[in-house]
N, C-alpha and C positions, 0 to 999 in steps of 0.2 A: 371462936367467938360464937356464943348464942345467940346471933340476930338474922331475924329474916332476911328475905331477899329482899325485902322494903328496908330494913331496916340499913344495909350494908350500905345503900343507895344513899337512906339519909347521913352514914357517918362520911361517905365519899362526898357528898354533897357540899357538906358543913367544911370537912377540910379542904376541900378544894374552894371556895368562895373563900375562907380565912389566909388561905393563901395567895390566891389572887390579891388580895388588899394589903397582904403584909409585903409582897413583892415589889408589887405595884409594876412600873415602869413599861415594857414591850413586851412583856410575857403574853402568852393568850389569854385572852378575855373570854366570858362570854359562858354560859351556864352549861354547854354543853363540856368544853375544854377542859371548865373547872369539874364537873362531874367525873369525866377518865382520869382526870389526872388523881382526884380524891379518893376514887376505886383502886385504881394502883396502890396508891398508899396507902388504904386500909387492908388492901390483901395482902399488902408486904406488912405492915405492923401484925394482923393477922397472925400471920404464918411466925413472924419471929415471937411474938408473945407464946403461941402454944407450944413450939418445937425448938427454940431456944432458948427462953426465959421458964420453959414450963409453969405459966400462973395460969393456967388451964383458962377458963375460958373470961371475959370482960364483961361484965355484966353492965356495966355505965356508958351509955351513947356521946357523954362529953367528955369520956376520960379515951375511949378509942377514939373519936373525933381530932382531942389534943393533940395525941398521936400521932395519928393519921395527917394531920395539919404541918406538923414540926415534917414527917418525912415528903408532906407535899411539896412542903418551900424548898428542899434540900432538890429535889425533882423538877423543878420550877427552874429554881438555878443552874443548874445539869442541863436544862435547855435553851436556856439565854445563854450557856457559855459556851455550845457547841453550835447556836444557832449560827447559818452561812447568808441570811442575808443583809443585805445594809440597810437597813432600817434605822 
């Protein structure tokens, strides 16, 4: 993907607060949680866009954000389902 190191921030950002709200429930909250988890998922959409899908590189901050958002939730849930405490 072509975007700065500001930029990856903002698509981590977007898809992680999109995901926080489409979750909802005991997931982590909170700007920073929503940030990693949104960096993950655009490093992983990232990676399979260039070296899987080969569509070289994303030029649209809401179309990698989408993305990025759909594998946050997936990631979100992956951790409310292995989470161990009783909450």
């Amino acid at each position: 993907m072509d975007f700065t190191f500001l930029g990856w921030i903002v698509v981590g950002l977007i898809a992680g607060l999109v995901s926080g709200v489409i979750t909802g429930g005991r997931t982590m909250r909170g700007w920073m949680p929503s940030l990693f988890i949104g960096l993950i998922a655009a490093v992983i959409v990232g990676w399979f866009v260039q070296n899987i899908l080969h569509w070289g590189a994303i030029n649209s901050i809401w179309l990698a954000a989408l993305l990025s958002a759909g594998v946050a939730i997936v990631i979100r849930m992956f951790i409310w389902t292995v989470s161990f405490s009783d909450d």
